[in-house]
N, C-alpha and C positions, 0 to 999 in steps of 0.2 A: 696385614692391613692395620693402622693406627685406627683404635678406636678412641672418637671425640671426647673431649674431658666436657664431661657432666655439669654444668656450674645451678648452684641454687641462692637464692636472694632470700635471707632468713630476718624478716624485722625484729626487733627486741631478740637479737639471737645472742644475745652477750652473756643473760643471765637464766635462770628459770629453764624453766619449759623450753625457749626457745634455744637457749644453750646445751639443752640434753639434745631436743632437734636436730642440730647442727652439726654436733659430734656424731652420733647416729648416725646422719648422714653422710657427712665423712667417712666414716667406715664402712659404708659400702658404695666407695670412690666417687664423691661426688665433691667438688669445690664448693665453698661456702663465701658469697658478701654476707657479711653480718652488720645489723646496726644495734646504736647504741642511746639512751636519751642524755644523759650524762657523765655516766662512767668510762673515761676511756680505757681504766685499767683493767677494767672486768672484761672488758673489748678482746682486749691484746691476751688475757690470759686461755681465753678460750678460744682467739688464733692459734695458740702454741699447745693447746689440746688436741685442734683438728691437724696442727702441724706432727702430733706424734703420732695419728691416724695415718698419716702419708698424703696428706694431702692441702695446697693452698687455700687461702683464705684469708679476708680485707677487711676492713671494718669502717663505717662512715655514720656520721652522726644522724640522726635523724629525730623528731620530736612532733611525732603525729597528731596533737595536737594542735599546733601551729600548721593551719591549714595552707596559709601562703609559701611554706618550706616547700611544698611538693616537687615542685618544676626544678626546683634548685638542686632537691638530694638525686634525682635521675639526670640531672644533667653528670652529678659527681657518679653516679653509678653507670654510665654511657665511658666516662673517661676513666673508671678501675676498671672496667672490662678490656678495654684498650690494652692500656698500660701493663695491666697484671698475665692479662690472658690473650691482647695481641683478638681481642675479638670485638663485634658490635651487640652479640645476644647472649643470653642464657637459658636453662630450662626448666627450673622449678621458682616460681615464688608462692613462698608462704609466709601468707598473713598471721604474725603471731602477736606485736606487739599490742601491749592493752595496759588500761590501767584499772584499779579498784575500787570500793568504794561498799561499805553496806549503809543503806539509807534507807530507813521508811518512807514510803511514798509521800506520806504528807509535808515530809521536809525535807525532799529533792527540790531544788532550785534550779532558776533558768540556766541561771551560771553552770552549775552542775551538769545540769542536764545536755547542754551544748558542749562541754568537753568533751562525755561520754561520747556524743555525737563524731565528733570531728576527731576522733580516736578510734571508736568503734565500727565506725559503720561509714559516716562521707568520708573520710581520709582513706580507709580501706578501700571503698568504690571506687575514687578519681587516681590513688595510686597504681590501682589493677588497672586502669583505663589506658594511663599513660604508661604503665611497663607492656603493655602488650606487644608494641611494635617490637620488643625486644626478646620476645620468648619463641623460644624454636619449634617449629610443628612437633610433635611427639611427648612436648614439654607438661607442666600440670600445676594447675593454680590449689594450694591447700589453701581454706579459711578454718579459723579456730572460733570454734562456738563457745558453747557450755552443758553443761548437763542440765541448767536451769530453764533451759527453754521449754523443755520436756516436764519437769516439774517443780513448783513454786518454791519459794525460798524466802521469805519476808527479808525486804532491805535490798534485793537485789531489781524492781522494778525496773532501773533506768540499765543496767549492765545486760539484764535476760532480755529486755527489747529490744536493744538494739544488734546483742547478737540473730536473734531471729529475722529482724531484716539483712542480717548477714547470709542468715540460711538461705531465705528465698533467694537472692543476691545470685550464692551461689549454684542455685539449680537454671538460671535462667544465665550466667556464663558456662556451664556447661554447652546447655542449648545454641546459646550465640558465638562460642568460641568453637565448637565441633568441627565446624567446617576447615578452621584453620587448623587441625591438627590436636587442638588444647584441648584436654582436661581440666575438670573441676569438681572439687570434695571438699566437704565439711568433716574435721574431727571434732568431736565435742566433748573433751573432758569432764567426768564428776570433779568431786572432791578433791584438791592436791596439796599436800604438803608442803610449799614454798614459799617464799618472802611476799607471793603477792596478794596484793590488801593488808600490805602490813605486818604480813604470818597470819592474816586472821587466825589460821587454822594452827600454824606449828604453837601461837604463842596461846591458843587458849583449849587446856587440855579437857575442858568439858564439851567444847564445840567438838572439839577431833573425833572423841568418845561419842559422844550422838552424832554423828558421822558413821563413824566406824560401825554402828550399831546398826546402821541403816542397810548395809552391804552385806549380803551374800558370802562376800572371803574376811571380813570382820578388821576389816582396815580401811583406810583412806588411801589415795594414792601418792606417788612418788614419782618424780619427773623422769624416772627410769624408765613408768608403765608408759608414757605419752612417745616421748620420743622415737623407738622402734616404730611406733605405727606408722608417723609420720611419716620416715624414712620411705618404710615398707611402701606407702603410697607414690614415692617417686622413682623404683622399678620398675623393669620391664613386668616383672609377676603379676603387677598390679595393674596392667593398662588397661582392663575391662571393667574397673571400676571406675565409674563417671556418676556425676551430680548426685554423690549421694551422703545421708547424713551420718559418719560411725563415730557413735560413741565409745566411747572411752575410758567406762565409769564403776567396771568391775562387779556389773551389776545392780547395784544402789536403783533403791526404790521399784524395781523390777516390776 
C-alpha cells in the first residue's frame, strides 16, 4: 500500500528557525511549501537542503505584514499544491514567520505596534482561517510563541503580547478544530542564537552571556534545539499531544 506524501506549509521557512523547521522535517518525509519575505535566494537554497533530505519542496513569497496579501498567497498556495503534488490539501501548518524589535514600552508606536499586530497575531489568525479548508483530518497546526510570555524581558512588550494571544488562539483551535480531525500546539522558544532582531543576541556578546547565565545548561540556544521539536510534533508519536504550550527554552529562568 502507497503511503500518502505528508506535505507541511512552513511560513518564514527560508531562513532561521524556520529553515532548521523544515529540513527537520524533511527528514522525517514530509514535504515542505516554504515562504519567504524577500529573499528569494535563501528560498531556493533550503529547497535544495530539503532536496538532499529526499524530499520536495516550493517556495512562494509571502509578507505577513501586509494584511491584504492573504487571499492572494493561498490562492498561490491552492495552485503549488496542484501543480507540484497533483493535490488540493496538505497536513501541517506552521506558523513561524515573525519579525523583531526590542522597544521600551514608552516608545512603542502605533505604527509599531500594528505591524507587530498584523505579523504576529491577526495575519496568523485569518491565514489559519483560510488554510483550513485545506488541511487533512489527522493534520496539526504549530504556532510559535516565546519564552517571554512566561517571563518578562524589558523591550519586548509589543512582541510577548501578542504572542500570548497567540497562545490563547491556539488552545481554542485545538478545541474548535478537534472535531475535524486537527491538532494544535504552541512551541515556545527561549533564547536563540539567529539573525532575528537583528542578531540581537549573536551580535551582542554581553546579552548572549547574561542569557547564557540564566540557563540551567549555561548556553542560549541554537536553531538546531527548536527544529526537531517541531518536526517531532508532526508525527504520528506525537498525536496525543493537543493545545498544549512546550517550551523550548533549555530551562532558563526555571
Amino acid at each position: 500500500m502507497t503511503i500518502p506524501t505528508k506535505i507541511a506549509l512552513v511560513t518564514g521557512g527560508s531562513r532561521g528557525l524556520g529553515r532548521d523547521m523544515a529540513i527537520h522535517m524533511a527528514k522525517k518525509g514530509i514535504d515542505i511549501i516554504l515562504t519567504y519575505r524577500n529573499n528569494e535566494a535563501e528560498a531556493n537554497n533550503t529547497i535544495m537542503e530539503i532536496g538532499k533530505a529526499g524530499r520536495k519542496a516550493a517556495a512562494i513569497q509571502l509578507d505577513m505584514s501586509d494584511f491584504s496579501s492573504l487571499d492572494e498567497f493561498v490562492k498561490k498556495v491552492s495552485a503549488t499544491l496542484q501543480s507540484k503534488w497533483q493535490t488540493s490539501s496538505f497536513d501541517f501548518l506552521i506558523n513561524n514567520a515573525g519579525m523583531g524589535a526590542t522597544v521600551p514600552f514608552e516608545k512603542v508606536t502605533e505604527e509599531l505596534f500594528t505591524d507587530f499586530l498584523n505579523v504576529h497575531f491577526k495575519g496568523v489568525y485569518f491565514l489559519t482561517q483560510k488554510c483550513v479548508p485545506m488541511i487533512n483530518a489527522g493534520g496539526r497546526i504549530i504556532n510559535i510563541s516565546t519564552g517571554t510570555t512566561r517571563f518578562s524581558n524589558p523591550g519586548y512588550s509589543v512582541y510577548a503580547s501578542m504572542k500570548g494571544a497567540i497562545e490563547v488562539f491556539t488552545k481554542y483551535l485545538a478545541k474548535e478544530l478537534g472535531p475535524k480531525g486537527i491538532g494544535a500546539n504552541v512551541v515556545a522558544p527561549g533564547p536563540v542564537e539567529t539573525d532575528f532582531n537583528s542578531a540581537a543576541i549573536r551580535n551582542n556578546p554581553e546579552m548572549k552571556a547574561r542569557l547564557s547565565s540564566l540557563s540551567p545548561l549555561g548556553r542560549v540556544g541554537n536553531t538546531d534545539d527548536i527544529g526537531g521539536v517541531v518536526a517531532f510534533l508532526c508525527t504520528d508519536d506525537a498525536r496525543w499531544i493537543n493545545g498544549q504550550r512546550i517550551e523550548v527554552s533549555g530551562g532558563i529562568n526555571g
